[in-house]
PDB file of N, CA, C, O and CB in Angstrom:
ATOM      1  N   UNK A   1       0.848  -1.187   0.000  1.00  0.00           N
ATOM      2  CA  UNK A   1       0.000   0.000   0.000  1.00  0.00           C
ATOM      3  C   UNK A   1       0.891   1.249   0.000  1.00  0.00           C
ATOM      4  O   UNK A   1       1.817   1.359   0.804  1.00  0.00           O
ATOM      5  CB  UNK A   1      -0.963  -0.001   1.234  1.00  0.00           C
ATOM      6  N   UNK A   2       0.591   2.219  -0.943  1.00  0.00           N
ATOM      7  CA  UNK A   2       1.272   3.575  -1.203  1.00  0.00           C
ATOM      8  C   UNK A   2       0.692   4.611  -0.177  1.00  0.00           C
ATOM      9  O   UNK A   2      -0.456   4.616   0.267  1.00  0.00           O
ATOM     10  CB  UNK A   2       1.006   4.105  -2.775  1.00  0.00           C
ATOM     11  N   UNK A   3       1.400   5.221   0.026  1.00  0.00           N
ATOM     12  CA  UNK A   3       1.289   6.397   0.376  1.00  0.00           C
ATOM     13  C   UNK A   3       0.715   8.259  -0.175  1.00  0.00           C
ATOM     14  O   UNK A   3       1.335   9.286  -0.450  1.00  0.00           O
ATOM     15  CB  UNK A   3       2.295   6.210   0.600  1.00  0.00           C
ATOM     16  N   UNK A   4      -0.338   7.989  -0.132  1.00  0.00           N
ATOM     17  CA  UNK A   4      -0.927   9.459  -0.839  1.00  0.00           C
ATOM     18  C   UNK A   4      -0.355  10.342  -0.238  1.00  0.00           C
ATOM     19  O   UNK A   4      -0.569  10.441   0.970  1.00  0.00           O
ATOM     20  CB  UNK A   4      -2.448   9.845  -0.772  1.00  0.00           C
ATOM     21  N   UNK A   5       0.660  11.372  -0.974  1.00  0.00           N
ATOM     22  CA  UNK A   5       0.601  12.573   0.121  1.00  0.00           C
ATOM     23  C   UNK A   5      -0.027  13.596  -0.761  1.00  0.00           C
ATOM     24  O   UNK A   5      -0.098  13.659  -1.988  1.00  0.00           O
ATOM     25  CB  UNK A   5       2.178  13.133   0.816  1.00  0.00           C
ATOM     26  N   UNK A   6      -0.436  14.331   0.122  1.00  0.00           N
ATOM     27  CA  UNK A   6      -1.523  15.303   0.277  1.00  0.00           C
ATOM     28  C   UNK A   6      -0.594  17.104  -0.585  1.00  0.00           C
ATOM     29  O   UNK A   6       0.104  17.832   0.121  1.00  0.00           O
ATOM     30  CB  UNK A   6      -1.993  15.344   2.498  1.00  0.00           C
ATOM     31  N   UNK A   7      -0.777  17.316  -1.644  1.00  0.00           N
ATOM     32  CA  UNK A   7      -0.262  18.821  -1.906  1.00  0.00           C
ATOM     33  C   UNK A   7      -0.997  19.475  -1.498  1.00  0.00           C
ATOM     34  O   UNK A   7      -2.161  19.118  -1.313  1.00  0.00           O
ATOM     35  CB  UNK A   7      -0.030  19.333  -3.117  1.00  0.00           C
ATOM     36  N   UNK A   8      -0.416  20.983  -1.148  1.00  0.00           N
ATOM     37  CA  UNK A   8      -0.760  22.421  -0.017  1.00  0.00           C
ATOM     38  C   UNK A   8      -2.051  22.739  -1.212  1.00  0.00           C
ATOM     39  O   UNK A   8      -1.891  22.239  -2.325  1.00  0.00           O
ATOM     40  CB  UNK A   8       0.953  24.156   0.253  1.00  0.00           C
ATOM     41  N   UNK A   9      -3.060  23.405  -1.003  1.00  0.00           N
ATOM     42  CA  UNK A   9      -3.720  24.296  -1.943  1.00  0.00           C
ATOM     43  C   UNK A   9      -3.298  25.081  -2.577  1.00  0.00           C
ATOM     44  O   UNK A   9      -2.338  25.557  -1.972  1.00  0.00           O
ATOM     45  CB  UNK A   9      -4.424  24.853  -1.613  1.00  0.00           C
ATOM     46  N   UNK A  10      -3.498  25.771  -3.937  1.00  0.00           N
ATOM     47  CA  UNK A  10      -3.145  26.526  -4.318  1.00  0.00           C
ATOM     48  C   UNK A  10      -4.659  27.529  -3.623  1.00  0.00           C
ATOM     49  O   UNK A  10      -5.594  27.048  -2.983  1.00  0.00           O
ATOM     50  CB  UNK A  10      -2.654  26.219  -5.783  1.00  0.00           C
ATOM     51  N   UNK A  11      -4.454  29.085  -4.041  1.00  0.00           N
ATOM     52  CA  UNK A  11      -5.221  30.159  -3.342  1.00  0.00           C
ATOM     53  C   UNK A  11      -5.245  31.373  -4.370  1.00  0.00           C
ATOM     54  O   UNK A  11      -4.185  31.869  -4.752  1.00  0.00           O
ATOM     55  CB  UNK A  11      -4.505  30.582  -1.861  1.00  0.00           C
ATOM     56  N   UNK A  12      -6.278  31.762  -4.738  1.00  0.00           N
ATOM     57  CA  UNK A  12      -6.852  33.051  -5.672  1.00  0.00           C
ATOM     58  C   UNK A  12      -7.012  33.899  -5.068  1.00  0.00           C
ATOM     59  O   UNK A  12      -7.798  34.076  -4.137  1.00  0.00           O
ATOM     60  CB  UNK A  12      -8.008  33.035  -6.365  1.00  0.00           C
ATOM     61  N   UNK A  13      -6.070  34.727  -5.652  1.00  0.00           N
ATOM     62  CA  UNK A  13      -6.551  36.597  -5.227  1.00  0.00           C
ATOM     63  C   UNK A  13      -8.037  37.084  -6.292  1.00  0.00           C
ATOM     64  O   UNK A  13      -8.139  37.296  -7.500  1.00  0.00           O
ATOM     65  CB  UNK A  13      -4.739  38.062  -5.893  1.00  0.00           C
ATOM     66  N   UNK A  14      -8.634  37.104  -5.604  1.00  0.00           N
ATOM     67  CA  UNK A  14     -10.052  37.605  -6.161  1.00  0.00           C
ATOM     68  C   UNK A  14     -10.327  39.014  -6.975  1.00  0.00           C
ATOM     69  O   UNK A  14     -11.017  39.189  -7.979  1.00  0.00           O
ATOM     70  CB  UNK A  14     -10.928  37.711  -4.953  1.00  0.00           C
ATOM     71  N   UNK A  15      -9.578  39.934  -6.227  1.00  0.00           N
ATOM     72  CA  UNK A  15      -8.877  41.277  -7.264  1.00  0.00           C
ATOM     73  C   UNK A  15      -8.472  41.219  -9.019  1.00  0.00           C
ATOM     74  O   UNK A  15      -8.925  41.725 -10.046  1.00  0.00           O
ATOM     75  CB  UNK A  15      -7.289  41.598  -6.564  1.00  0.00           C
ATOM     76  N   UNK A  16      -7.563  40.464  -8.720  1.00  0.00           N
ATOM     77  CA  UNK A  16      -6.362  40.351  -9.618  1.00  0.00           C
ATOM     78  C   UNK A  16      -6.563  38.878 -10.392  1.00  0.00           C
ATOM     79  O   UNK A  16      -6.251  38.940 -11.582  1.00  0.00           O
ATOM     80  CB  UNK A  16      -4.851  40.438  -8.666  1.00  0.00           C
ATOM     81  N   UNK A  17      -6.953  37.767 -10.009  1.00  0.00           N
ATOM     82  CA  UNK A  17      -6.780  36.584 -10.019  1.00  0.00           C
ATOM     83  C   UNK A  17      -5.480  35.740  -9.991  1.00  0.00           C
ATOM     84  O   UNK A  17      -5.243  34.639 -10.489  1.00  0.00           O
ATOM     85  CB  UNK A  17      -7.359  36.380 -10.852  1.00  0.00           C
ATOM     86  N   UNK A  18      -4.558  36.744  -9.119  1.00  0.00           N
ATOM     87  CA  UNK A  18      -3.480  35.521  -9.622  1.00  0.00           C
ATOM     88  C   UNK A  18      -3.684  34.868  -7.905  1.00  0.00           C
ATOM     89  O   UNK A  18      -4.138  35.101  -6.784  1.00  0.00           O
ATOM     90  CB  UNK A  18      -1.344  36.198 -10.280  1.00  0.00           C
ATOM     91  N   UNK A  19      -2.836  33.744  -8.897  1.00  0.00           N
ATOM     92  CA  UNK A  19      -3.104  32.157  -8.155  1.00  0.00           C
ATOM     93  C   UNK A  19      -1.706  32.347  -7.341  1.00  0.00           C
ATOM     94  O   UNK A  19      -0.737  32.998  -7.732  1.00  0.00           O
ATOM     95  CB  UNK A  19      -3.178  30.423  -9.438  1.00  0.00           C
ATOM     96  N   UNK A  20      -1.835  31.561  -6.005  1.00  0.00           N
ATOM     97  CA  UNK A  20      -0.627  31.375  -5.299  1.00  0.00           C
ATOM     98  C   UNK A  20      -0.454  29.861  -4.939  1.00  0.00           C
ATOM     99  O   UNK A  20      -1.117  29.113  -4.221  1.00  0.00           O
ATOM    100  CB  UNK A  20      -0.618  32.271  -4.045  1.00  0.00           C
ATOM    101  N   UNK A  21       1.055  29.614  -5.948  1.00  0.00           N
ATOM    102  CA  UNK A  21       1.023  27.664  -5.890  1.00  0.00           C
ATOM    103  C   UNK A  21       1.904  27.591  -4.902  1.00  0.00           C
ATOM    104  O   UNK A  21       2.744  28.462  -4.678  1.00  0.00           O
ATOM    105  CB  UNK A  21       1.649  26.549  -7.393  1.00  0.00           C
ATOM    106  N   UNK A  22       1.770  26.608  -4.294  1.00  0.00           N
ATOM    107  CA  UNK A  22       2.438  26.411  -2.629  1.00  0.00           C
ATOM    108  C   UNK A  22       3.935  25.835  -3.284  1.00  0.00           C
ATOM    109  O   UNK A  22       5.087  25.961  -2.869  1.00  0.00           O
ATOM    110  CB  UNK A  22       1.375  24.903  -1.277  1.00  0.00           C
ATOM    111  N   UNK A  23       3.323  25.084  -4.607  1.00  0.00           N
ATOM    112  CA  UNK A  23       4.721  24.141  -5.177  1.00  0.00           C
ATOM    113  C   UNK A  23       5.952  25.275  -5.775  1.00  0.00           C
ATOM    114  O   UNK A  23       7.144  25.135  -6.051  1.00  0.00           O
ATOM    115  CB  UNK A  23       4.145  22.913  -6.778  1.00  0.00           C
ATOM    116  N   UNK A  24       5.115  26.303  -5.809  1.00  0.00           N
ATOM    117  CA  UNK A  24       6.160  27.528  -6.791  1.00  0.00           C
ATOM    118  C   UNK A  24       6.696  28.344  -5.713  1.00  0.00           C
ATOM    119  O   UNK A  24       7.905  28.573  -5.691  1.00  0.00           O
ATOM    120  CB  UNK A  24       5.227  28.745  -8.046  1.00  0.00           C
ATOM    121  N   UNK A  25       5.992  28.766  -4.897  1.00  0.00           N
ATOM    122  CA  UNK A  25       6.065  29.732  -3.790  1.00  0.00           C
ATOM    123  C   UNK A  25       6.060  30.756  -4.277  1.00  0.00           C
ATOM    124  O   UNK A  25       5.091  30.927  -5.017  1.00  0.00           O
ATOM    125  CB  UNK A  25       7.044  29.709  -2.944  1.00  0.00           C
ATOM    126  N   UNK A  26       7.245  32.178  -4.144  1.00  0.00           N
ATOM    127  CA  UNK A  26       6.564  33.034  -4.237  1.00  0.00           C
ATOM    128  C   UNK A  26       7.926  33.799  -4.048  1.00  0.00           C
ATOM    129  O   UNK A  26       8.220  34.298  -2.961  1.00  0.00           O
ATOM    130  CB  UNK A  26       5.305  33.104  -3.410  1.00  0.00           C
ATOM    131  N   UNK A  27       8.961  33.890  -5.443  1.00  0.00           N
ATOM    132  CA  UNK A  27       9.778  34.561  -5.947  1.00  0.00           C
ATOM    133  C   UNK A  27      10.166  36.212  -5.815  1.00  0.00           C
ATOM    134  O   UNK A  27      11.283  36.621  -5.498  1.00  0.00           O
ATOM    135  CB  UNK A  27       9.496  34.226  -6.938  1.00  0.00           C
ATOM    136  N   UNK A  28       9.132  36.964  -6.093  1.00  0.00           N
ATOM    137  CA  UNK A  28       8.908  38.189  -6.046  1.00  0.00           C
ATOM    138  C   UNK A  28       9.037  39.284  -4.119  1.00  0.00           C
ATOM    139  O   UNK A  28       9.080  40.431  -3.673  1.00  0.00           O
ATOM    140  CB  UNK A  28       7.366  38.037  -6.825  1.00  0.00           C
ATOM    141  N   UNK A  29       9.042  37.524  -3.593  1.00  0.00           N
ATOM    142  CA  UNK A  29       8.788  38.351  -2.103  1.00  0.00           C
ATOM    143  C   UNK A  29       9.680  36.790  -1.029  1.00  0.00           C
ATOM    144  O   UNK A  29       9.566  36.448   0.148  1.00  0.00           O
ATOM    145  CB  UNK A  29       6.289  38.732  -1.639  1.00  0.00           C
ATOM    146  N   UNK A  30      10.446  36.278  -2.113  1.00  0.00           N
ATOM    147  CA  UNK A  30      11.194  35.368  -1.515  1.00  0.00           C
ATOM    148  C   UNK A  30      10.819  34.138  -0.755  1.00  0.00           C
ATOM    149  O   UNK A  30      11.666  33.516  -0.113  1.00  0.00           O
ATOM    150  CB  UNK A  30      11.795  35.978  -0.853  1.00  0.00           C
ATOM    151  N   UNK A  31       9.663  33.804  -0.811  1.00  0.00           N
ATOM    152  CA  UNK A  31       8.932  32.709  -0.706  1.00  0.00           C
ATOM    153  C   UNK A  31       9.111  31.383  -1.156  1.00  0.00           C
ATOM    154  O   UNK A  31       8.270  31.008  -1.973  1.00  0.00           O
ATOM    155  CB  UNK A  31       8.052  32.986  -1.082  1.00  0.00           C
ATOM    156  N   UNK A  32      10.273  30.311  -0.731  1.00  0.00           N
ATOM    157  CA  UNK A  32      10.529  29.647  -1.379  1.00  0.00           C
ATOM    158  C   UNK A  32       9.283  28.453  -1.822  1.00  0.00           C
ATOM    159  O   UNK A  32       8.123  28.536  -1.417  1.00  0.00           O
ATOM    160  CB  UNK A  32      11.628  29.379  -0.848  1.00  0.00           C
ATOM    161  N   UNK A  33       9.796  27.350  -2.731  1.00  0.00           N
ATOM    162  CA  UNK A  33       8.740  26.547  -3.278  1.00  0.00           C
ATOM    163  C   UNK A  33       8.606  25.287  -1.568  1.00  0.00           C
ATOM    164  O   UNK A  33       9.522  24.945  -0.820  1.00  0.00           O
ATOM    165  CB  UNK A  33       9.413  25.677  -5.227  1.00  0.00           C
ATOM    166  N   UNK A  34       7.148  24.929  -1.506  1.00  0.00           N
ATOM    167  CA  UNK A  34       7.011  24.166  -0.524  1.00  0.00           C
ATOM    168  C   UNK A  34       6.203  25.285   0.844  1.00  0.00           C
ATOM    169  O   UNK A  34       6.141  24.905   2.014  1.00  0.00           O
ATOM    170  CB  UNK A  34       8.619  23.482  -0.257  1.00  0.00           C
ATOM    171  N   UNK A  35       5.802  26.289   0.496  1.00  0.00           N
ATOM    172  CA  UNK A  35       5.289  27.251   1.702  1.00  0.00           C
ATOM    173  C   UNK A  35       4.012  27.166   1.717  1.00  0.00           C
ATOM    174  O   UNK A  35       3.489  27.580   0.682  1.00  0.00           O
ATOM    175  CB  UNK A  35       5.621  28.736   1.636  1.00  0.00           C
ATOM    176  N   UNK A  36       3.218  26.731   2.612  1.00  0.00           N
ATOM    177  CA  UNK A  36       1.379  26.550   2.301  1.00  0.00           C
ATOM    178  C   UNK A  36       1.388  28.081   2.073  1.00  0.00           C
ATOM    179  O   UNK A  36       2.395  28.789   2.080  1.00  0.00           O
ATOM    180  CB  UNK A  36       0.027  25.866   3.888  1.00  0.00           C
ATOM    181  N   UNK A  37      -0.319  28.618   1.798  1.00  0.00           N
ATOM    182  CA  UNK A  37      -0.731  29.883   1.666  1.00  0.00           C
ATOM    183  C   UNK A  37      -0.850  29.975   3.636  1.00  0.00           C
ATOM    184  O   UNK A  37      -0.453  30.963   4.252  1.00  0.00           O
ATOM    185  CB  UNK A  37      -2.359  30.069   0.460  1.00  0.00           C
ATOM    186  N   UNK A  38      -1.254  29.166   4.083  1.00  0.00           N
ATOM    187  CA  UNK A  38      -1.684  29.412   5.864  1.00  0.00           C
ATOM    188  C   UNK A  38      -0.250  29.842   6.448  1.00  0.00           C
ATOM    189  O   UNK A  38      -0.189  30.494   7.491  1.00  0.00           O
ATOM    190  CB  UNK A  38      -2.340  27.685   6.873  1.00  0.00           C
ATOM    191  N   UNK A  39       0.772  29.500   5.821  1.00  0.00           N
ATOM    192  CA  UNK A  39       2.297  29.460   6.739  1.00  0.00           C
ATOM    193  C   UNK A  39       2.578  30.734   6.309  1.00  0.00           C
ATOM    194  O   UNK A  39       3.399  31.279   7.046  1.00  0.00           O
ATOM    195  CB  UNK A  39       3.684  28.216   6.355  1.00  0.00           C
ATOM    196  N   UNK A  40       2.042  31.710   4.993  1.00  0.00           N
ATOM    197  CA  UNK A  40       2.805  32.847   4.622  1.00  0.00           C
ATOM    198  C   UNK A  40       2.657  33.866   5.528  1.00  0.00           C
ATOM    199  O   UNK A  40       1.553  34.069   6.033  1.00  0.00           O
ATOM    200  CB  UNK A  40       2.498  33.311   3.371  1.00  0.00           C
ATOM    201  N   UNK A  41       3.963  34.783   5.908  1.00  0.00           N
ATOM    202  CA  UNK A  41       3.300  35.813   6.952  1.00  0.00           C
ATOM    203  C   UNK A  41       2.257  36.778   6.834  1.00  0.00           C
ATOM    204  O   UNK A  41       1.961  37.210   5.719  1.00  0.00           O
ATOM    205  CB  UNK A  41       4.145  36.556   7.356  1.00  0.00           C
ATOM    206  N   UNK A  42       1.732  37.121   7.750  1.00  0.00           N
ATOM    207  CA  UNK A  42       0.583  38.176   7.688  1.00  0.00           C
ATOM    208  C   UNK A  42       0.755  39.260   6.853  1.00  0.00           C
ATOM    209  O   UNK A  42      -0.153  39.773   6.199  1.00  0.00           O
ATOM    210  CB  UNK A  42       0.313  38.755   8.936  1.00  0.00           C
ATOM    211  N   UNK A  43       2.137  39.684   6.866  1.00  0.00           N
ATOM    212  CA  UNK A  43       2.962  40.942   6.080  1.00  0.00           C
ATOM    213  C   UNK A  43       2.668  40.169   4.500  1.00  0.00           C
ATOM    214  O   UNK A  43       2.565  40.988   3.586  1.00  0.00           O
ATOM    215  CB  UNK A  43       5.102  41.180   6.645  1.00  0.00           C
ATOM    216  N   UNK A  44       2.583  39.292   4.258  1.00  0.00           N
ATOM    217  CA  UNK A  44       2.559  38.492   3.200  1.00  0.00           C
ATOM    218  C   UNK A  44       1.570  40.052   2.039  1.00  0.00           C
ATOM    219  O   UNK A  44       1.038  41.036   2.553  1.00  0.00           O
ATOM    220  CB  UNK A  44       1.575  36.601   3.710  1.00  0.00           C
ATOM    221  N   UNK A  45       1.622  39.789   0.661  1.00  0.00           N
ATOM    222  CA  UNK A  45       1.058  41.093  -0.066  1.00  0.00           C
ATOM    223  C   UNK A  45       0.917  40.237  -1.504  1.00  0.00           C
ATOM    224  O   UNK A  45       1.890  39.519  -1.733  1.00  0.00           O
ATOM    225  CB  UNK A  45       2.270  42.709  -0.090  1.00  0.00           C
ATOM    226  N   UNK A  46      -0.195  40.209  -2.541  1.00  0.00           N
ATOM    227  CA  UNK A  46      -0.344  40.050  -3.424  1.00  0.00           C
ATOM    228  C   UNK A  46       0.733  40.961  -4.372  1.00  0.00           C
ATOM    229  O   UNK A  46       0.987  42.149  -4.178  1.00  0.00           O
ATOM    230  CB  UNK A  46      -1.568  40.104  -3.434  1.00  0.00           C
ATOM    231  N   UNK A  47       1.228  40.220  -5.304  1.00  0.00           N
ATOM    232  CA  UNK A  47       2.649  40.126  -6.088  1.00  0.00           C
ATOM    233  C   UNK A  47       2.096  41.068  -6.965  1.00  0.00           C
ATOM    234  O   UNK A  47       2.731  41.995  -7.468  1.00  0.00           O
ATOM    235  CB  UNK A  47       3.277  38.584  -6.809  1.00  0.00           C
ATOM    236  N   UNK A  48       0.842  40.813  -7.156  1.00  0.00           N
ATOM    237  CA  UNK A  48       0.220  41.711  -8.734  1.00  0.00           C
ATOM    238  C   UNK A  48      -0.638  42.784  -8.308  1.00  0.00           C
ATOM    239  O   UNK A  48      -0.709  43.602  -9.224  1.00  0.00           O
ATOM    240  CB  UNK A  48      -0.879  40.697  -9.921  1.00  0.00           C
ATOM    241  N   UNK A  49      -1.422  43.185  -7.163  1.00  0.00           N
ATOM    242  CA  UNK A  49      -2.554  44.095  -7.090  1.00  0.00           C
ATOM    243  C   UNK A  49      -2.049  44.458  -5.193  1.00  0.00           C
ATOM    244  O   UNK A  49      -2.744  45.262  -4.571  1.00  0.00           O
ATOM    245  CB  UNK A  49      -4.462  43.142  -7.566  1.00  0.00           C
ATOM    246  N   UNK A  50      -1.225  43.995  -4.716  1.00  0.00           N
ATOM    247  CA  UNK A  50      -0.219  44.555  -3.411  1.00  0.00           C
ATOM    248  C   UNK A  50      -1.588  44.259  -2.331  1.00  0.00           C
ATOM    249  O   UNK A  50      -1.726  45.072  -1.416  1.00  0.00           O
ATOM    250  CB  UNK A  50       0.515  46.707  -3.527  1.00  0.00           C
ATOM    251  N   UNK A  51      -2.293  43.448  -2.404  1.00  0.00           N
ATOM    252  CA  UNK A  51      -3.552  43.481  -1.259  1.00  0.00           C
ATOM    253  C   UNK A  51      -3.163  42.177  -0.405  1.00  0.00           C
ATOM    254  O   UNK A  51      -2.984  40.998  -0.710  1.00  0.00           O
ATOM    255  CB  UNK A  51      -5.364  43.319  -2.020  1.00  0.00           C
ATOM    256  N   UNK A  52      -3.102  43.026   1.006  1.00  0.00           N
ATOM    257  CA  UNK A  52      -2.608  42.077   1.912  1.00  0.00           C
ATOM    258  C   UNK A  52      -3.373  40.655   2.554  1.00  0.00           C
ATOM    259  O   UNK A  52      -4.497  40.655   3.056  1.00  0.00           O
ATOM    260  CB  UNK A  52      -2.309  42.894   2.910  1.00  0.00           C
ATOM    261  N   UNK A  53      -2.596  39.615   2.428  1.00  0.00           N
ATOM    262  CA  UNK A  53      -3.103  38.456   3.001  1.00  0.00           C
ATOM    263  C   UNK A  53      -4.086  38.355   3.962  1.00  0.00           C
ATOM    264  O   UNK A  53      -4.840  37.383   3.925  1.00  0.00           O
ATOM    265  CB  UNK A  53      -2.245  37.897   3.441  1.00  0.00           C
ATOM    266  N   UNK A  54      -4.190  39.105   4.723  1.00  0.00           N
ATOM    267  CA  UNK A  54      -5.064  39.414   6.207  1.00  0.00           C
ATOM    268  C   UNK A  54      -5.996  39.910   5.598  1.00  0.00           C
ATOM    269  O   UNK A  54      -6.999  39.738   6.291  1.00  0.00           O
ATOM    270  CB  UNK A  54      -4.517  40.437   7.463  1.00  0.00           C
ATOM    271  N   UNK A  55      -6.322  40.600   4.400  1.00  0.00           N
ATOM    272  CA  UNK A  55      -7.622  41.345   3.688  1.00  0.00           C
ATOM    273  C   UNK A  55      -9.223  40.069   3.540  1.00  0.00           C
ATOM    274  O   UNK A  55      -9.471  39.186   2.719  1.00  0.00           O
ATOM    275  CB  UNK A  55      -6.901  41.906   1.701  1.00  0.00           C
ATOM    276  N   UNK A  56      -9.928  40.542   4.680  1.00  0.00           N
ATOM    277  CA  UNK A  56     -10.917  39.731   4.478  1.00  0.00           C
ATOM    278  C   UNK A  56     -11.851  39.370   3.142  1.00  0.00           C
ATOM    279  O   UNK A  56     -12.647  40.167   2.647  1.00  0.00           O
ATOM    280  CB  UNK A  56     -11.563  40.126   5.318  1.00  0.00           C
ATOM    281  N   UNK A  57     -11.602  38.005   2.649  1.00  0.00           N
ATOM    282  CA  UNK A  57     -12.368  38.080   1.262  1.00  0.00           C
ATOM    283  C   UNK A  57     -11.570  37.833   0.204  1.00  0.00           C
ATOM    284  O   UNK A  57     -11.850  37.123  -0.762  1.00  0.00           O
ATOM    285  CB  UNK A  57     -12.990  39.373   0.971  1.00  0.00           C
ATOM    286  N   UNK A  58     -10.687  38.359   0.376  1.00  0.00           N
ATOM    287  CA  UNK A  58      -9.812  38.923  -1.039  1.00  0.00           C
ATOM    288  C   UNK A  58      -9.372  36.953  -1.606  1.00  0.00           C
ATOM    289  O   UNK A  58      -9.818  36.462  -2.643  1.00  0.00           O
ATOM    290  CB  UNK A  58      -7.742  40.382  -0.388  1.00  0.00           C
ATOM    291  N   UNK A  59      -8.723  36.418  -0.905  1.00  0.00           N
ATOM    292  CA  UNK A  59      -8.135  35.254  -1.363  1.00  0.00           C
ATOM    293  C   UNK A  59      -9.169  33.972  -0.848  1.00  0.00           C
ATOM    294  O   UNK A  59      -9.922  33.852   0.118  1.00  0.00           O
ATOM    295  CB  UNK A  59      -6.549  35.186  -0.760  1.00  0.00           C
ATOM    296  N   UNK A  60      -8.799  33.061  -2.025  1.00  0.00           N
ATOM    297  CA  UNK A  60      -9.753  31.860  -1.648  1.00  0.00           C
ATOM    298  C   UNK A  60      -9.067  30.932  -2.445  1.00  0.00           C
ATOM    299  O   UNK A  60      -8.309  30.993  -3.413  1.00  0.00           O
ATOM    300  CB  UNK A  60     -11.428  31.972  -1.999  1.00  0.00           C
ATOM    301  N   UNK A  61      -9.601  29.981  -1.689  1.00  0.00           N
ATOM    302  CA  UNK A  61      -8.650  28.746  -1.625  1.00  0.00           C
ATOM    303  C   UNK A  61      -9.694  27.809  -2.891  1.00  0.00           C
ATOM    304  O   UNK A  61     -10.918  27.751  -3.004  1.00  0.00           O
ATOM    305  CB  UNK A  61      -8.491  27.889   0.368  1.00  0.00           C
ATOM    306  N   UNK A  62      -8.330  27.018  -3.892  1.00  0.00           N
ATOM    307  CA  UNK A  62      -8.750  26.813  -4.972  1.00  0.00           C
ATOM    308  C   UNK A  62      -8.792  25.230  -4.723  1.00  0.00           C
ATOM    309  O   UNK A  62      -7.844  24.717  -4.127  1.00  0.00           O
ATOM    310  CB  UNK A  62      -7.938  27.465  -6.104  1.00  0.00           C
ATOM    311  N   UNK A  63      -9.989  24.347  -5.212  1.00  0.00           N
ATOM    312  CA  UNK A  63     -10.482  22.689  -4.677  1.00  0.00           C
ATOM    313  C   UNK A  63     -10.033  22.002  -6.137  1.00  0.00           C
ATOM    314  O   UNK A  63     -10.612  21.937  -7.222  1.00  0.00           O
ATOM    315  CB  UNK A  63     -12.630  22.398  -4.215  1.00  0.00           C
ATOM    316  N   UNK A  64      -8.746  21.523  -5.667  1.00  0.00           N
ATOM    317  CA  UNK A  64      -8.870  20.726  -7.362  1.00  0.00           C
ATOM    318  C   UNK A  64      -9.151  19.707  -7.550  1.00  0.00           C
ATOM    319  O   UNK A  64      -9.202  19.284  -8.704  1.00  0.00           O
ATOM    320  CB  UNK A  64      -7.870  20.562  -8.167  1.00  0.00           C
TER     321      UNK A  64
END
């Protein structure tokens, strides 16, 4: 019997639409690949439209 492991969600900025892949992380703000969206800091800021992580609403988590 194998082992399923489980990948992080990816997460939509609702603004802007860009996507945040846990597998890519997050270059622009030094985020290496392997960071859930829950682990990024609060200071954390959309790469494309600058709207902060803590912004109620703004990001949602994508069900693939």
């Amino acid at each position: 019997m194998t082992q399923q492991t489980v990948k992080p969600a990816r997460w939509v900025c609702l603004e802007c639409h860009y996507i945040y892949d846990p597998e890519k992380g997050d270059k622009t703000h030094g985020i290496p690949p392997g960071v859930p969206f829950e682990d990024l800091p609060n200071t954390w800021i959309c790469p494309l439209c600058k709207i902060c992580k803590t912004k109620k609403g703004v990001f949602k988590r994508l069900d693939d």
